[in-house]
N, C-alpha and C positions, 0 to 999 in steps of 0.2 A: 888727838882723836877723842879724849874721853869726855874735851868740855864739848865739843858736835855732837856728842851721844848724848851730853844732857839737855841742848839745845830741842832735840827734837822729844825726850821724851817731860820733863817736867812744865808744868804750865807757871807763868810766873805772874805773880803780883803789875798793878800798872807802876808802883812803882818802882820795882827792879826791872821792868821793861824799857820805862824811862831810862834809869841809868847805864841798862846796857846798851841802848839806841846813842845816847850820849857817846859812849865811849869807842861803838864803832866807829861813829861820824868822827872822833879824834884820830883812827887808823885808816879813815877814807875807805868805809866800806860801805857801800849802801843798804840801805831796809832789803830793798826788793831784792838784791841779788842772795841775801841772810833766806827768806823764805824760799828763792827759785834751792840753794840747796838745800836748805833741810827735806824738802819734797822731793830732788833727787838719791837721798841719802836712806829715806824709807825703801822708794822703788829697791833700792840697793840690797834691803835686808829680807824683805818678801821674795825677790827673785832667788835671795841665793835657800831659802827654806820652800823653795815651791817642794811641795813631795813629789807632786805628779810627776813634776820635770827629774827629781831624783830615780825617780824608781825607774822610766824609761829608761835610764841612761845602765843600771845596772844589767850587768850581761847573766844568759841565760843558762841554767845550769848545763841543759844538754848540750849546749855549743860546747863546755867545759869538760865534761865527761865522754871520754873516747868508750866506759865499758855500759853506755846506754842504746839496746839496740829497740827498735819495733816487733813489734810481734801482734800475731791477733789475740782476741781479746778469747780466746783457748787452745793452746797447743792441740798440734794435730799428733795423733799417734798410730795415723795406716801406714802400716809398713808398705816398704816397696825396694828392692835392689836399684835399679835405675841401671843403665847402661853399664856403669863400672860392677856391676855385681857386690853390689857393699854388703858386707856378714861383720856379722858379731858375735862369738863366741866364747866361754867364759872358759879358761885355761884349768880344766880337772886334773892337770897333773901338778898343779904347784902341791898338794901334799898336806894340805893345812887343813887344821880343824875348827877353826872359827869361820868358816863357810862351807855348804854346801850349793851344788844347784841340783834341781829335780827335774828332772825330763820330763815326765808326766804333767807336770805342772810346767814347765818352763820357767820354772823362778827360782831366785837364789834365795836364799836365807843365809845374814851375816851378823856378826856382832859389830857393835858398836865400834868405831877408831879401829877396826881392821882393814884391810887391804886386797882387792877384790880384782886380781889380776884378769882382763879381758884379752882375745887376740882378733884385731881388725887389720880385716883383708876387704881388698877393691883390683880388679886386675882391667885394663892393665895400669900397673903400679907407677903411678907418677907423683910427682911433687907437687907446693903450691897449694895442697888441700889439707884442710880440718874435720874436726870431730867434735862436733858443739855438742855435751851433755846434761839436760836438763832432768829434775825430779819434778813426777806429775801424781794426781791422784787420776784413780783408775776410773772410779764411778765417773756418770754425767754429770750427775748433781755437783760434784764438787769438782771439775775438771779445772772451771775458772778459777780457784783459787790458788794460789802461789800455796809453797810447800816451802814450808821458814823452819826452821830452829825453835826450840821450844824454850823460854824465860831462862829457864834452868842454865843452860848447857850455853846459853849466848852469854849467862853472866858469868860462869866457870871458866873461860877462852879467854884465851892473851886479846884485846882491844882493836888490839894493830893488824893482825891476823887477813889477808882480803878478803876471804870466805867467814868470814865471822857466822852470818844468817843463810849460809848458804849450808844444805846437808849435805849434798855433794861437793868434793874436790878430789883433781888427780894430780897424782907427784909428779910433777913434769916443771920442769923452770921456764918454760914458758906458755903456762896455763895464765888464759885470764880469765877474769871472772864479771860475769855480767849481770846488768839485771834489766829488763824488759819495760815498754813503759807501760804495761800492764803489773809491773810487781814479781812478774814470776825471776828465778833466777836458774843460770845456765854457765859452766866453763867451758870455754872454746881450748882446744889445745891443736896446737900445730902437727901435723900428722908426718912429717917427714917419708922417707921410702923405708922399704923395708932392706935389711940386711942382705949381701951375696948368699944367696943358697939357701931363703926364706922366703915366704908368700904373705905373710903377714907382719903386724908390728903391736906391742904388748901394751897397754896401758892399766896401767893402776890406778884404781880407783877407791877412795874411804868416803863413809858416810859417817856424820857428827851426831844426829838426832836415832833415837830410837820412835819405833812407829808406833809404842806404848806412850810418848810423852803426851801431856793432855792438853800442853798450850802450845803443841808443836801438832806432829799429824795426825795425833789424838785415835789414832788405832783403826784410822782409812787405809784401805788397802794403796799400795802407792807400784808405781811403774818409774823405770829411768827411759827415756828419749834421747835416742841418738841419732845426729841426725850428721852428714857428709856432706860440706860444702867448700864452695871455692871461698877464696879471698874478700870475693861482692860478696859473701852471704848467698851465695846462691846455692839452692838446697839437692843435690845429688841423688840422693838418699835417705832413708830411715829406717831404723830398726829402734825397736823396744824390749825392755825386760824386765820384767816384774820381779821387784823385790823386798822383803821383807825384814828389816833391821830387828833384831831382835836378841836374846841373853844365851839362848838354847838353840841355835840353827836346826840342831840334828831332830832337836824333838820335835820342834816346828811340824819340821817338813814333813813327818809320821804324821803327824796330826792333819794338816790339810790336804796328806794324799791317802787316809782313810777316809775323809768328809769326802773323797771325790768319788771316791770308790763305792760309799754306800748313798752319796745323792746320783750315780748312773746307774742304779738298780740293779748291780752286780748280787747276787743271793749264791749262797753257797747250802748243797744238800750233802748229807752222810749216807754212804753206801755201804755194804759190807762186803770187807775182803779179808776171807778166813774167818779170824774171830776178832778182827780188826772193823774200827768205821774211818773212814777217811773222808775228807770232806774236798769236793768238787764243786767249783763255781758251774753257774747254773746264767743261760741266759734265757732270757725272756721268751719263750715260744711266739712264735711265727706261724701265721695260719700255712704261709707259703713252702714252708720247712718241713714239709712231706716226703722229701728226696731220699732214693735211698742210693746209699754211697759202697765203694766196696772196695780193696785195697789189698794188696799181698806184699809182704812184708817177711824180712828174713828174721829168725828170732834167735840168738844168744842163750842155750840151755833150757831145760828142757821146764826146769822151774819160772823162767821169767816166760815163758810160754803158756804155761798153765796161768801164769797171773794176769797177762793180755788176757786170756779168754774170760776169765772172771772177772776184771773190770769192766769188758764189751758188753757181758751177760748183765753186770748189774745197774749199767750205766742206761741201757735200754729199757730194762726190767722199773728201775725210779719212773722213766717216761712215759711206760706203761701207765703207774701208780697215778702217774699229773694228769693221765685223762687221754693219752695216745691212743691211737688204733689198736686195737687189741686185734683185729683182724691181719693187720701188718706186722706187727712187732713180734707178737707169739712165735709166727715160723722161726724168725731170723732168730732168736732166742733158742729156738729147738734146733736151729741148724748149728750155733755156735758152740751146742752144748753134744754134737754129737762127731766136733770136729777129734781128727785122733792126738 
């Protein structure tokens, strides 16, 4: 094979041409059939380097990978029960302190590699369905974008890991973990029934990235989508929950449920009771809030009696002060103050 291979690529002199023509014609081999192969011997090495021809033949990653599913090109997040009545509930009695949730707000606040027990319920209660969990950013503007791991915390993680990029995982052994051909990522986990003499089923859930990292969610507000479906992928359900990965759960949640409190124009005014001020939230007068209301009421000694009539006195008497009918309010004022 190796003197063929020089056959076709060195050019030779006429006269080691001569000698080699000689010496085939001593082994009965012809010229012509010498050229017919060296020119099948090229086709030979082109064919087998065609790229085009290689690359067709190698297979495609998606045929390969069962955890690549479709998705649009931005998760939806309208809630809706569906027929099964799907709820999502975050479990207040596990007792822990590295989470909080806020009612007011409906979002949790968690630290880092904690454990964020949920209870999902669907009735009636059958098998055969899942509980796909993806992390989304809340705003529009950034909805399309996948919600990853931050440089940090992927290079600090055992390699092997399935959820390496992914902030979401639940302890389940038969969680698997996806990723979208949009880039977003999501664990689907088998939802089995629930237990004899239960309505629900518990999962746990940790998050890897904090929502302070700056190459990760870089301090977007972020929501989990959960969404119930059958085996096709077919979508049941969804519910959402806003939540915020963070050091301090507890201070957090103080913090953005007084930002709520003073952007709904909640104002609070000081009244006097005795030689006390006490402060009452105040809401925003109503042209329509002219009504007057009136109510009997059994009172507990003779002291918490006197202090009902002094807060009714001074709480009307403020209302006065903000611009009230003084033609309305005086009586009721004169009449409160001459009850026995």
């Amino acid at each position: 094979m190796a003197s063929e291979s020089s056959l076709s690529l060195l050019t030779l002199t006429s006269s080691q041409e001569d000698s080699i023509i000689s010496e085939l014609r001593d082994n009965e081999i012809n010229l012509q059939d010498l050229h017919d192969f060296a020119f099948d011997h090229t086709d030979i090495v082109e064919e087998k380097f065609d790229i085009s021809h290689y690359q067709e033949t190698l297979p495609n990653h998606n045929d390969l990978s069962t955890q690549t599913v479709m998705q649009a090109q931005m998760p939806a997040n309208q809630e809706f029960a569906g027929e099964l009545n799907f709820e999502l509930l975050p479990n207040q009695q596990d007792g822990s302190k590295s989470w909080v949730y806020s009612a007011k707000l409906q979002k949790v606040f968690i630290e880092m590699e904690k454990t964020l027990p949920l209870w999902v319920k669907w009735s009636p209660p059958h098998g055969q369905l899942y509980v796909r969990a993806g992390m989304a950013f809340c705003e529009p503007t950034h909805r399309s974008d996948p919600v990853t791991r931050c440089h940090n915390h992927i290079a600090l993680s055992d390699q092997n890991i399935p959820f390496l990029r992914h902030v979401l995982s639940c302890k389940h052994n038969g969680a698997r973990y996806c990723e979208t051909n949009t880039g977003h990522y999501s664990v689907l986990v088998p939802l089995g029934t629930p237990e004899p003499g239960t309505d629900s089923v518990q999962m746990d859930f940790t998050f890897h990235c904090k929502n302070s990292c700056s190459t990760g969610i870089n301090r977007k507000p972020t929501e989990v989508i959960f969404t119930l479906e059958t085996d096709r992928a077919e979508v049941l359900g969804r519910r959402k929950l806003l939540v915020r990965i963070c050091s301090c759960p507890k201070r957090d949640r103080g913090k953005e449920e007084k930002e709520l409190r003073e952007s709904s124009g909640v104002k609070k005014r000081k009244i006097m009771l005795g030689k006390k001020y006490i402060s009452l939230p105040v809401e925003q007068q109503h042209e329509t809030d002219a009504e007057i209301f009136s109510f009997n009421v059994k009172i507990y000694g003779r002291d918490n009696y006197e202090t009902v009539k002094k807060v009714t006195s001074s709480v009307m008497a403020q209302t006065l002060v903000d611009g009230g009918p003084s033609a309305v309010i005086q009586p009721l004022i004169e009449h409160i103050k001459r009850l026995p």
